[in-house]
Backbone bond lengths (Angstrom), bond angles and torsions (degrees), N, CA, C in turn:
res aa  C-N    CA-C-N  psi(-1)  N-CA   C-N-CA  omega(-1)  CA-C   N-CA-C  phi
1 X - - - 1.458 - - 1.526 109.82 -
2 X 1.288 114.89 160.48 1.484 114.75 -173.47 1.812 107.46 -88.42
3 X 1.226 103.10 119.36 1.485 114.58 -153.19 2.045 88.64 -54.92
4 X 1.490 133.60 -56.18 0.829 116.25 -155.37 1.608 103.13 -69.21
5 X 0.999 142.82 -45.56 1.746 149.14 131.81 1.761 94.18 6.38
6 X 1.366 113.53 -81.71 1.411 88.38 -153.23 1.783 112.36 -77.14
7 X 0.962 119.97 2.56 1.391 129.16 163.48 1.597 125.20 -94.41
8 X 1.356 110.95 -4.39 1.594 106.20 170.86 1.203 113.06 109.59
9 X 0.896 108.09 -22.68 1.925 120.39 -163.68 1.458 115.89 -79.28
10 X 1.488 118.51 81.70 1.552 110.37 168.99 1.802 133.30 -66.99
11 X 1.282 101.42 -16.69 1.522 88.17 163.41 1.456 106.42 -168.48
12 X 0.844 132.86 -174.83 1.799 130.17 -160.89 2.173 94.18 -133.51
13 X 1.272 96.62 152.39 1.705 109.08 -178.86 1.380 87.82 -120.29
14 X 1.756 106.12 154.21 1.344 129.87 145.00 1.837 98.82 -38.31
15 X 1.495 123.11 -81.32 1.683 103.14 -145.81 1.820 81.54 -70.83
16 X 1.142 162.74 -74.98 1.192 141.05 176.01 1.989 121.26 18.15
17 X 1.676 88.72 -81.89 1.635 109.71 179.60 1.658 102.20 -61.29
18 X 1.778 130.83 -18.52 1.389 107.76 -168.52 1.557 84.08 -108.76
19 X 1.693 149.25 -19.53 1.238 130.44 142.52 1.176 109.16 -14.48
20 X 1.387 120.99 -95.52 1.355 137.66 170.97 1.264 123.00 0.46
21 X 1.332 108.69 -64.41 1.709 122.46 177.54 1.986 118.83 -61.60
22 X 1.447 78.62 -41.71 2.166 92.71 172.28 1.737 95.29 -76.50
23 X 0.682 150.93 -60.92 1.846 150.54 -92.28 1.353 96.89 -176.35
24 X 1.402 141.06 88.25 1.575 108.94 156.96 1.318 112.95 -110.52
25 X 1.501 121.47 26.53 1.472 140.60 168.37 1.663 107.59 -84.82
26 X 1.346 112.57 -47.96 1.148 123.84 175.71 1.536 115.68 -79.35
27 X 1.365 117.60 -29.94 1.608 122.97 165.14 1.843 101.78 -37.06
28 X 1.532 86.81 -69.15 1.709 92.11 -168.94 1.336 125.93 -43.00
29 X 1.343 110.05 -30.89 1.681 143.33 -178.24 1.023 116.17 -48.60
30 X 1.800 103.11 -54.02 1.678 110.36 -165.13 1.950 93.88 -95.08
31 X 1.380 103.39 -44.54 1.952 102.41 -164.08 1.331 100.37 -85.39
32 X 1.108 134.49 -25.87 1.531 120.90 -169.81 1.632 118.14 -121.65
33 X 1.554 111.25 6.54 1.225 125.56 -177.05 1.204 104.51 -130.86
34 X 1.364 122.98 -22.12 1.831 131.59 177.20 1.094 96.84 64.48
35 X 1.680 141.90 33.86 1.290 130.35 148.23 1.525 112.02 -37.51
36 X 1.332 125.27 124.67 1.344 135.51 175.60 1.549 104.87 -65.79
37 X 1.545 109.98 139.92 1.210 127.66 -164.93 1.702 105.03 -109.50
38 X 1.367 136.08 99.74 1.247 114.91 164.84 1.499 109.35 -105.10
39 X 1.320 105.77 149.81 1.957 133.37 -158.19 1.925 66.98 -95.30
40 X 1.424 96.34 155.32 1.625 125.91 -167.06 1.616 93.03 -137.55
41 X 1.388 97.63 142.63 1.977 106.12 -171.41 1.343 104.35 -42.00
42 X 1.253 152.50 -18.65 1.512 144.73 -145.70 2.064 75.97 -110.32
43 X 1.364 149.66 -49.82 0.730 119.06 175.40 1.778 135.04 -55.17
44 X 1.559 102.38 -41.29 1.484 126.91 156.35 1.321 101.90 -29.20
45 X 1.472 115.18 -77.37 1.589 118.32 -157.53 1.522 104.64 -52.75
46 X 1.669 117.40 -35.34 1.219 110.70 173.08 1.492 137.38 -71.63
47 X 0.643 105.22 -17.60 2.124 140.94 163.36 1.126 80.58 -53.85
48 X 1.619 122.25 -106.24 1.361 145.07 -154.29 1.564 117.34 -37.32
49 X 1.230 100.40 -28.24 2.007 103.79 178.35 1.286 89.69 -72.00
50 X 1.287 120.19 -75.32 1.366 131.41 -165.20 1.709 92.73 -36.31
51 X 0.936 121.36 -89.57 1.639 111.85 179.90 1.415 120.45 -8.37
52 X 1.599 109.19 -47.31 1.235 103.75 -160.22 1.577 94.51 -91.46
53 X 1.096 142.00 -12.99 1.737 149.00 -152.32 1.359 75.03 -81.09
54 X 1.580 121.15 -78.13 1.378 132.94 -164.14 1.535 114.07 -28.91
55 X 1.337 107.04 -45.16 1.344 107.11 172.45 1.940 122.76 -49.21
56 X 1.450 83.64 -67.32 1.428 94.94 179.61 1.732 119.94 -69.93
57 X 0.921 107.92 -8.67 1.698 108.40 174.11 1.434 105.07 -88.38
58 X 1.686 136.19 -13.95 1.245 122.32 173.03 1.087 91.92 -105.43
59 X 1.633 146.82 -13.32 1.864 114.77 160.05 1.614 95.97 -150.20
60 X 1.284 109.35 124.24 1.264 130.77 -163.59 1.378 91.95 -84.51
61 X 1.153 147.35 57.67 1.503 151.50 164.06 1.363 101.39 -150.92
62 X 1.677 138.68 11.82 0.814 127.98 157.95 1.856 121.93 -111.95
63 X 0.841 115.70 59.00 1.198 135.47 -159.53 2.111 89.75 -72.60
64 X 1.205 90.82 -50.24 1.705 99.10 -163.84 1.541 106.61 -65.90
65 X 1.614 100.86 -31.42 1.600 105.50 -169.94 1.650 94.16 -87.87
66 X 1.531 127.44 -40.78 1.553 104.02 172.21 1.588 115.44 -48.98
67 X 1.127 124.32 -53.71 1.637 124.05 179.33 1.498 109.33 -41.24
68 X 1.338 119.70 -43.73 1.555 128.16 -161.96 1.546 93.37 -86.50
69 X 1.515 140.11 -26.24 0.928 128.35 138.94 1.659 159.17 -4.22
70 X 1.575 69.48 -90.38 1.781 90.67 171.49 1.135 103.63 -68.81
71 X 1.900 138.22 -40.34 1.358 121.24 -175.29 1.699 112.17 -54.70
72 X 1.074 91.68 -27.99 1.857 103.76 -150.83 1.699 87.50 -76.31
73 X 1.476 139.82 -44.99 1.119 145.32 150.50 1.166 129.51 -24.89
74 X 2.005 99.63 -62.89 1.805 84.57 176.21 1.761 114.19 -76.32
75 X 1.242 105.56 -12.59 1.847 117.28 -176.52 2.242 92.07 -47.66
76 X 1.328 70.41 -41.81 1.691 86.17 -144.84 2.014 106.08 -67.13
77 X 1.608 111.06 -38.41 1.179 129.19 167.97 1.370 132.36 -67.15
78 X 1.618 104.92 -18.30 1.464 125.25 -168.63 1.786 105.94 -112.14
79 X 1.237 89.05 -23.22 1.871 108.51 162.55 1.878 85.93 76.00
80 X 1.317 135.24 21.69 1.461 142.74 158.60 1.626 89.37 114.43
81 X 1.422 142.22 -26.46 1.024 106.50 -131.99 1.979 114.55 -74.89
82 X 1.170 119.40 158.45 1.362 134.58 -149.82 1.627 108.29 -124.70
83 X 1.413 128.58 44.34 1.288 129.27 171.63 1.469 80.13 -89.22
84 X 2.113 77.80 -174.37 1.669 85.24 -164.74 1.060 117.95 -93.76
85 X 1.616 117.16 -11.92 2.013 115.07 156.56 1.366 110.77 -46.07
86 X 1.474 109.93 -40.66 1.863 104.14 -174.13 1.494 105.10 -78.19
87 X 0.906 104.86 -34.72 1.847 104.28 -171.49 1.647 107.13 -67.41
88 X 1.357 109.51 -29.86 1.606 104.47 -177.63 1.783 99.10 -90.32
89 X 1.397 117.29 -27.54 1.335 84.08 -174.88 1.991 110.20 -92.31
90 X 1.191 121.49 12.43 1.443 149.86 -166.13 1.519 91.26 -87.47
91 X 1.312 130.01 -53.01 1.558 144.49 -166.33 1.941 99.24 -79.64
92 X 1.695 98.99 -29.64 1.723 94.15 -176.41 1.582 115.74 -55.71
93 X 1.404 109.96 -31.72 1.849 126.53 -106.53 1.673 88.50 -91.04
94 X 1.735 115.96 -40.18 1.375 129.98 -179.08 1.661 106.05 -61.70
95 X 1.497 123.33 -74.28 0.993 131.74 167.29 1.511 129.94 -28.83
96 X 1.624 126.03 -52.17 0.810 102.41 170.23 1.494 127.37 -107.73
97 X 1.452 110.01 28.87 1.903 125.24 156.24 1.429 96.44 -76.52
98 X 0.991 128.79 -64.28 1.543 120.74 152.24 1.584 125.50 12.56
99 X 1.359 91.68 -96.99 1.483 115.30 169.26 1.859 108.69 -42.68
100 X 1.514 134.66 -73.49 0.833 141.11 132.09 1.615 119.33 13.51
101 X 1.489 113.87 -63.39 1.528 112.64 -173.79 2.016 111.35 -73.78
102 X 1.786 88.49 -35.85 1.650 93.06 170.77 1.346 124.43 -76.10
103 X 1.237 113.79 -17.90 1.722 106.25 162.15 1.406 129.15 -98.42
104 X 1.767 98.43 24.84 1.457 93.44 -172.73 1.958 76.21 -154.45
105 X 1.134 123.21 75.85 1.099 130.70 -157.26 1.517 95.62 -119.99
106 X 1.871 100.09 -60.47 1.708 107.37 -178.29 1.139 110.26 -90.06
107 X 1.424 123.90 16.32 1.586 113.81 178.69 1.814 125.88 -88.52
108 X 0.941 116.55 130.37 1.815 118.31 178.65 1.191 96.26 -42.79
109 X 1.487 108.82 150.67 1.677 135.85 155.29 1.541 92.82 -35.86
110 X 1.540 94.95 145.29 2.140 95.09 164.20 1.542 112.17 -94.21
111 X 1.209 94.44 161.83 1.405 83.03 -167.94 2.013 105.75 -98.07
112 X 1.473 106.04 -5.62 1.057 113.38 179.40 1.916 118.92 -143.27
113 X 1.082 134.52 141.97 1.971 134.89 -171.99 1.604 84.23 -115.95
114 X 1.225 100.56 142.39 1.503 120.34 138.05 2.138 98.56 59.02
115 X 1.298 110.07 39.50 1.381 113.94 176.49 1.093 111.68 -64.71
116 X 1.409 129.26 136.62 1.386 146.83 146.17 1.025 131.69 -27.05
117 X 1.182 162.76 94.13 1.623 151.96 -177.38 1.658 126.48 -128.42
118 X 0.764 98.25 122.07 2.123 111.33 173.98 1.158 118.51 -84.12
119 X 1.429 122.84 130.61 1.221 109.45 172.58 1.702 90.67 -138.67
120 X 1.547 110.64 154.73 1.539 109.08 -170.33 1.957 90.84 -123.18
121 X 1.336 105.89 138.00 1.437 99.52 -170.99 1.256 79.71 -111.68
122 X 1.985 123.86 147.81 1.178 131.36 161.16 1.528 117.90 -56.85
123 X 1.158 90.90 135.70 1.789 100.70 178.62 1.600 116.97 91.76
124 X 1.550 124.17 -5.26 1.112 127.76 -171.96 1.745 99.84 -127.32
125 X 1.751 100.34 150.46 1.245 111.97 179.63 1.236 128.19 -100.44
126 X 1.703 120.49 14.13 1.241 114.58 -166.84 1.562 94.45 -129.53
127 X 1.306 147.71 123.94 1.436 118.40 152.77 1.166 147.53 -29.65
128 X 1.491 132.12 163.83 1.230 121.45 169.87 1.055 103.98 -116.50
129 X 2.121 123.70 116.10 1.193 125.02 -144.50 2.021 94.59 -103.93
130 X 1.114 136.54 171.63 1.245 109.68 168.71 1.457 95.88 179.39
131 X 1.459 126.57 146.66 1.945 134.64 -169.93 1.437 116.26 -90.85
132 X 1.340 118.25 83.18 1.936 93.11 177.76 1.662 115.82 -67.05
133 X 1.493 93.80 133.02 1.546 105.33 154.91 1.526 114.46 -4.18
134 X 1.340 104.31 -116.90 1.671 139.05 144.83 1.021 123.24 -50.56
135 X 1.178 125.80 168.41 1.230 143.07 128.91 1.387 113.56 -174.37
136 X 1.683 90.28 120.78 1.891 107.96 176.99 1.615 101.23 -89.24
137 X 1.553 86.20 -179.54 1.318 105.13 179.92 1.552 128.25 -50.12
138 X 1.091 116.55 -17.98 1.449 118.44 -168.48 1.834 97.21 -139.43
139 X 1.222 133.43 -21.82 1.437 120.56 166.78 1.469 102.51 -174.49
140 X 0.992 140.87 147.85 1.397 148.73 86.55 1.026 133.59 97.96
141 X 1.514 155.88 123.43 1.561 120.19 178.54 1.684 83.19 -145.95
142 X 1.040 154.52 97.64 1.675 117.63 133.79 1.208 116.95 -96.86
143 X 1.627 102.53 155.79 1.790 130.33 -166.88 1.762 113.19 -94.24
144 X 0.973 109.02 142.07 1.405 107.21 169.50 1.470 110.20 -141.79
145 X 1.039 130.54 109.07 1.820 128.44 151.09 1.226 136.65 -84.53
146 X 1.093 113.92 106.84 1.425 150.52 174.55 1.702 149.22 -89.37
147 X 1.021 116.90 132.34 1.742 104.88 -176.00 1.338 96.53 -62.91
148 X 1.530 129.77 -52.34 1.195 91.84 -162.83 1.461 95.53 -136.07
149 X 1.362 121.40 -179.22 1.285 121.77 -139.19 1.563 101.87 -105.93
150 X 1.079 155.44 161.66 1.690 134.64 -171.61 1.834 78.02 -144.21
151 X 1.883 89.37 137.87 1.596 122.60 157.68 1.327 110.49 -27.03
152 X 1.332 123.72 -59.36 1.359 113.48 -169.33 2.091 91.66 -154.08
153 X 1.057 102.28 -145.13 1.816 126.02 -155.94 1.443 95.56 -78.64
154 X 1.239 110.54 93.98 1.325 94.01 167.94 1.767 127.68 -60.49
155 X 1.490 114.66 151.87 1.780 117.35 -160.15 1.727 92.39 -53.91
156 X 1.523 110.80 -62.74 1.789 99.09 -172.76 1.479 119.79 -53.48
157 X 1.382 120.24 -30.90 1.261 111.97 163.53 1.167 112.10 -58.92
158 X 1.503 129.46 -85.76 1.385 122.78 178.51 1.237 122.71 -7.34
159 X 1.198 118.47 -53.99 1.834 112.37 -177.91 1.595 103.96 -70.08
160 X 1.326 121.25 -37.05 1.378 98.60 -166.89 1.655 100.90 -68.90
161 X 1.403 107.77 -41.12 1.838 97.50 -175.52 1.078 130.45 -68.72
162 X 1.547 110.87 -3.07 1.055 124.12 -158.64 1.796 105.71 -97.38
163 X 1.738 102.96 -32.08 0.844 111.87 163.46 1.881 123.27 -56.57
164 X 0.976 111.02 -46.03 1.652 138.73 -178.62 1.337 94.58 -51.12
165 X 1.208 107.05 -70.35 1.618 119.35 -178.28 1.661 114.42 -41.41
166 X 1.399 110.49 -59.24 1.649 95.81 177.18 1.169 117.85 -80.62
167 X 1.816 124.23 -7.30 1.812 118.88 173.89 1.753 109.93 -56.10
168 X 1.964 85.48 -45.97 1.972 87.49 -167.40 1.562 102.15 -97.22
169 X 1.472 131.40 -11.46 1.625 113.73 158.43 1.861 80.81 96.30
170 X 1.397 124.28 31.28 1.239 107.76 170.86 1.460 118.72 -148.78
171 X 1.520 137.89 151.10 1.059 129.83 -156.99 1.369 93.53 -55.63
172 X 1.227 119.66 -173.10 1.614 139.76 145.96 1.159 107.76 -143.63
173 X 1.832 116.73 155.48 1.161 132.49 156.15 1.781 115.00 -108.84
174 X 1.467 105.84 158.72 1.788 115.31 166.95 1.519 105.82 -112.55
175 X 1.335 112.63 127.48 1.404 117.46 -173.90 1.685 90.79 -108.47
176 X 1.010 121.20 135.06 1.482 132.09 168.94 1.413 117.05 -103.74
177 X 0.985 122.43 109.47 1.986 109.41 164.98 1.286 94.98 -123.81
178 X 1.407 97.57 152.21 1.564 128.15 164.82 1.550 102.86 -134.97
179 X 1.813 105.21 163.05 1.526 95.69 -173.57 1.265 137.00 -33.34
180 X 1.501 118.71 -46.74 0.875 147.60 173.15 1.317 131.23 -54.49
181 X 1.131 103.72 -53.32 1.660 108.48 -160.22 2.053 98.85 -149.92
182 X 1.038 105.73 -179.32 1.455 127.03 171.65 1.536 128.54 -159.28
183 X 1.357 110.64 154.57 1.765 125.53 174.23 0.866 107.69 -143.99
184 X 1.636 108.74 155.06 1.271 136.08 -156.07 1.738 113.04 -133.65
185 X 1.056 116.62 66.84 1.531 120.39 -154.88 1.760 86.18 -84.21
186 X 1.782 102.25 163.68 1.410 103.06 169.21 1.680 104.21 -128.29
187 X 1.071 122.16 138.84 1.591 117.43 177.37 1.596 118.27 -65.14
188 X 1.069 118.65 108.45 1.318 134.61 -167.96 2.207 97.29 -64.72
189 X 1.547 99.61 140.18 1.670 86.53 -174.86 1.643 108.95 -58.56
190 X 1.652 123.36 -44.34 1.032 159.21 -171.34 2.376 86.21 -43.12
191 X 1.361 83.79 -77.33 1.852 74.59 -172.24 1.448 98.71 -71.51
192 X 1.314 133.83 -32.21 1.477 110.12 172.78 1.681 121.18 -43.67
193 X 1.283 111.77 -69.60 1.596 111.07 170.07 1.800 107.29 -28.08
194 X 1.481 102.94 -51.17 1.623 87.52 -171.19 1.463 117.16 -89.32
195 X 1.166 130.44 -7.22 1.336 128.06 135.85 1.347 121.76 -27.24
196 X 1.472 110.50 -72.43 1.176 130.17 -148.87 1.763 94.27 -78.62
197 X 1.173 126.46 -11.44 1.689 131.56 168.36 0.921 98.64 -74.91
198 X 1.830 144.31 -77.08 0.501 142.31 124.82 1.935 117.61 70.46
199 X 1.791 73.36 -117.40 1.579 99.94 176.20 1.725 114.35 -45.14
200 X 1.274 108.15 -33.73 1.165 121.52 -155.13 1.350 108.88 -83.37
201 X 1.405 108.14 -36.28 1.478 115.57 -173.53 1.870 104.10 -78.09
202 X 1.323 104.68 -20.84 1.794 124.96 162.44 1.828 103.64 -46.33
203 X 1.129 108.48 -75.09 1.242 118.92 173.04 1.249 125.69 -30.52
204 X 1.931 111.48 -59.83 1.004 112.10 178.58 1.664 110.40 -58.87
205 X 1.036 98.38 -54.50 1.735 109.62 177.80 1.690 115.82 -34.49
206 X 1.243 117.17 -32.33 1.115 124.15 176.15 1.870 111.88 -77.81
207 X 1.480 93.38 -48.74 1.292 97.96 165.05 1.461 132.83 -36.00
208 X 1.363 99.42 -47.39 1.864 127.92 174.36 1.910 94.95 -43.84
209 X 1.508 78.25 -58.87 1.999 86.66 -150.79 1.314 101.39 -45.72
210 X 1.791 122.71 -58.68 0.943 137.01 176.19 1.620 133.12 -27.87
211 X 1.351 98.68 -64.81 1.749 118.41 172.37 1.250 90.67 -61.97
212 X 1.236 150.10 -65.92 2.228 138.86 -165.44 1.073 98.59 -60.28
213 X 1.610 139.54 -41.77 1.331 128.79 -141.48 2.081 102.09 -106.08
214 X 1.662 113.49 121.06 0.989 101.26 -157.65 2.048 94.65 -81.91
215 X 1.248 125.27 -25.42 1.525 130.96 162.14 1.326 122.31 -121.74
216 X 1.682 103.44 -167.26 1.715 91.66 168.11 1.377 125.05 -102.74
217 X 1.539 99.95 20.90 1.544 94.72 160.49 1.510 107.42 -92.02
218 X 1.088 118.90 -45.82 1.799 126.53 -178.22 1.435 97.36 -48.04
219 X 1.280 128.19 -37.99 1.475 112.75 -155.97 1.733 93.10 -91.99
């Protein structure tokens, strides 16, 4: 039988396959045990930029209404509540849309949010289904907000864009902001390919667990 078939599993994600790679105790936890997953304000805050980016990337004169946005988003995702994890990451959310609007200042309208993408890894039966950010005319964009700002692509990023990158056949970039400051890294083809091994060999690996393990307690 097809191991992801007899376990439930119709298709596998980038943050899925990079779970996997950190955690595959906790993999089992959330996909094969349905341990309930709750997103923590630092995911919210990341939601909520994106909300507000969206705004301002289809009319660059709304700069004030993206901000009024994203608050109204994370208000809305967090259902108000006001401890001090929410309150510090509530104070991030302005600042670094900010940052965000200045490194994406000279860039064209996208022509597409939150795209769909397939990717089929050899040897496995399920896809790896996964959302780009962006995507302009000629490549790529996903966003990440962060405390702090990293040298270059981080490895779990890399696989997910990397994945993106060979579904639509186009470069991608990772834009990073933190309050402060921002980067604009581009995925080199060279680490894309090894990303994109990578991820894949994730998959298979999952594959492994799957086919030995006759449930999700065995596995």
């Amino acid at each position: 039988m097809n191991p992801f078939e007899k376990h439930g599993i119709e298709h596998l994600s980038p943050s899925s396959l990079n779970l996997y790679a950190a955690n595959p105790c906790l993999w089992v936890g959330r996909y094969l045990l349905k341990w309930s997953d709750e997103f923590g304000p630092g995911a919210s805050r990341g939601t909520a930029i994106e909300a507000g980016l969206d705004v301002w990337l289809f009319d660059r004169t709304k700069a004030k209404e993206a901000e009024a946005t994203a608050l109204a988003n994370f208000a809305d995702r967090t259902q108000g509540l006001a401890d001090d994890a929410h309150e510090a990451e509530r104070a991030n959310i302005v600042p670094m849309l900010q940052q965000a609007i200045i490194a994406l200042k000279d860039f064209p309208i996208p022509v597409g949010r939150q795209m769909k993408i397939e990717h089929w890894a050899s040897g496995v039966e399920v896809p790896i289904i996964g959302f780009c950010d962006y995507v302009f005319s000629d490549f790529g964009l996903d966003l990440k907000s962060t405390k702090a700002c990293p040298s270059s692509i981080k490895a779990d990023h890399g696989r997910q864009v990397a994945t993106y990158a060979e579904a639509r056949k186009q470069p991608f970039k990772v834009l990073y902001v933190t309050g402060k400051k921002h980067a604009l890294y581009d995925l080199t083809v060279e680490d894309q390919a090894t990303h994109l091994r990578d991820i894949e060999r994730q998959a298979r690996a999952v594959r492994h667990l799957l086919t030995h393990s006759d449930d999700a307690d065995d596995a």
